[in-house]
N, C-alpha and C positions, 0 to 999 in steps of 0.2 A: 248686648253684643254677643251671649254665650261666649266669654272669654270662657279657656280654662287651662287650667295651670299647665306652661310648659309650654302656654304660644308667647310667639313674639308681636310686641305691640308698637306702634307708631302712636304719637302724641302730638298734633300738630295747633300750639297753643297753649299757654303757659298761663293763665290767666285764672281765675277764679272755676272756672266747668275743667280745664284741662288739669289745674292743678288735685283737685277734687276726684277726677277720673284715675289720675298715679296713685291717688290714695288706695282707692278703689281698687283697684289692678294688684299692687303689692300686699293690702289687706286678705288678697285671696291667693297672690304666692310671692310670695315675698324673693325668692330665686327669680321670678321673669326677667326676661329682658326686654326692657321700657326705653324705649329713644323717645325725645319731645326738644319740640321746634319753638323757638320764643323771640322774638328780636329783643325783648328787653331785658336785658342782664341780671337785675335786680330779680323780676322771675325766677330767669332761669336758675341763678343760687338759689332761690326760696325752692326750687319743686326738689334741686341737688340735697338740701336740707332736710327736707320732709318724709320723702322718701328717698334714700342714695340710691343713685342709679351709680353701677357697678361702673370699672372700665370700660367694658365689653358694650356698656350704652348708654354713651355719652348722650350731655343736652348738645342744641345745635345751634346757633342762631337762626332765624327762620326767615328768609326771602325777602328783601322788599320790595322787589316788584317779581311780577310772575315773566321773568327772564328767562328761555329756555336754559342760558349758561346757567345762572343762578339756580334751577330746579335739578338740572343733572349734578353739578357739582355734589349739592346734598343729597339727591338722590343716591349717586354713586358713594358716598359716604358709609349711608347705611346699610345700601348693597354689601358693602366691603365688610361689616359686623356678623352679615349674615350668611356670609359665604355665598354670596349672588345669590341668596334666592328669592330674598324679600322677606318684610315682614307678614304675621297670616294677620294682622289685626289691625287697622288706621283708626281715628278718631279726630273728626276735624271738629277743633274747640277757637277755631277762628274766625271761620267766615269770612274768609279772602280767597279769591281762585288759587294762590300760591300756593297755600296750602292743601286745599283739597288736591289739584293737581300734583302736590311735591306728595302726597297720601297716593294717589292713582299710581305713581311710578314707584313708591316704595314696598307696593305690596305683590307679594308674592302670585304667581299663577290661582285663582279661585281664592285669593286674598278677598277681606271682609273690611268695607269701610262705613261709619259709623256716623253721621251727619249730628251733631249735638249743637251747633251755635246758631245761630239768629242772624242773617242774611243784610247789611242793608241793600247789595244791589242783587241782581240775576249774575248764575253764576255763569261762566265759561268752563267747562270740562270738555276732556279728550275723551270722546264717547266710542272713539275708535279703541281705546289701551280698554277700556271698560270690554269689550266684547274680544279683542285679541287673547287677554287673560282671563276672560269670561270671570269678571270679579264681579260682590257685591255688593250692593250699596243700602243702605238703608238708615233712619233717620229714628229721631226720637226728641219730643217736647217737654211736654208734661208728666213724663216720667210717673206714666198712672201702673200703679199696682205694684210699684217695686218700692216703696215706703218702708212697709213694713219690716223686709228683711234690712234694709238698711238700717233703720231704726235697734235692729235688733244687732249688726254689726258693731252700732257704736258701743252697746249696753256693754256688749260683750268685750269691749276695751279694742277692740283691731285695728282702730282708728287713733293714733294717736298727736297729740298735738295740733289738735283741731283748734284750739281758743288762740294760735299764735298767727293763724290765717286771716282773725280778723284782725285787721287792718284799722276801723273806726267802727263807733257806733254812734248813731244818731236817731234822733225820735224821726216817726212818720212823717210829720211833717216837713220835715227836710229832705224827704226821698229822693226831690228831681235836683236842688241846686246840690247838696252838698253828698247825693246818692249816683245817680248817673248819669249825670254831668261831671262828678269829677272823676267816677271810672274810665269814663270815654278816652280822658286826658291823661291820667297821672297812673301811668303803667306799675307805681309801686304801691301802689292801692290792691290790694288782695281781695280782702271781700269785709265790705260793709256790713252791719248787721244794724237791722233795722227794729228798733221797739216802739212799741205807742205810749 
C-alpha cells in the first residue's frame, strides 16, 4: 500500500486480513488514524482491542446491503473525522460491493484503495467516483516479497498479541469442515491456525 505514517486509513473488514492489516498500520505508527467497517460486533471489540483506535476513529458497523442511504450515511461519518476530506488510504478486507464502494466514497481526491480479499461474485464499482477523484486502485494476493520484513517486524516485538487472534487450532486434516467452513459462518472465529 506504501502506507506512511501520518496518512489516514480506511478498513473495510474486520475479519482475519483486515484485522491483521490494523496491526500492520499501527505497528508502523501507532498515532494514525485507522477507521474499520465490520458488521460483526464481536470483531469489531477484537480490532478496538488489538489495536485502540482513538476517538477520532471510531470502528463502524459496515453495510448490509450496498444501499446508497446505508453507504452515505457511513460514508459521511468518516468524512465528518476527516474534515471532508477523505481518507488518503482504503483497504477492502471484505469482498462485498458495500464495501469497496463505502471505500470509493471515503477516500479522499487521488485516495489509494487497496484490493486484499477474495471475490466470491464480480464486483459492481462506481467507475465514474474512480475517475471524478482520479483515485487508485490496486490489489494484492500472495503477498510475494514482503515476508521477510514482516517476519522481521514480528522478531522485532511490534506486533503484539498475536497468539490471542487465534481463535482455534486444528490438524490439516480438518481444514475444509472445522477450517473454512466454519470461518464462512461463525464471525467470532478470528483466525484458525492450522498444523499437520
Amino acid at each position: 500500500s506504501e502506507f506512511t505514517p501520518g496518512q489516514t486509513v480506511l478498513i473495510c473488514g474486520g475479519g482475519p486480513i483486515g484485522l491483521f492489516i490494523l496491526k500492520c498500520i499501527k505497528s508502523i505508527d501507532p498515532t494514525s488514524q485507522v477507521f474499520l467497517t465490520e458488521p460483526s460486533q464481536i470483531r469489531r471489540e477484537t480490532a478496538s482491542k488489538h489495536a485502540p483506535l482513538s476517538t477520532t476513529a471510531p470502528t463502524f458497523s459496515s453495510p448490509s446491503s450496498d444501499t446508497q442511504t446505508s453507504l452515505s450515511y457511513l460514508s459521511s461519518q468518516i468524512l465528518s473525522y476527516t474534515n471532508k476530506i477523505g481518507v488518503d488510504l482504503a483497504f477492502d478486507a471484505a469482498g462485498v460491493s458495500s464495501s469497496i464502494n463505502l471505500a470509493l466514497q471515503s477516500l479522499k481526491t487521488r485516495g489509494k484503495l487497496v484490493a486484499v480479499a477474495t471475490w466470491g461474485k464480480m464486483a459492481e464499482v462506481d467507475l465514474n467516483l474512480v475517475l471524478k477523484k482520479e483515485l487508485w486502485i490496486g490489489g494484492i494476493y500472495a503477498y510475494t516479497g514482503v515476508h521477510p520484513e514482516l517476519i522481521q517486524a514480528v522478531a522485532d516485538g511490534r506486533f503484539k498479541g498475536l497468539d490471542e487472534l487465534i481463535t482455534k487450532r486444528i490438524k490439516l486434516e480438518d481444514v475444509v469442515e472445522k477450517g473454512i467452513k466454519v470461518l464462512s459462518v461463525d464471525k467470532s472465529e478470528i483466525k484458525i491456525l492450522v498444523h499437520p
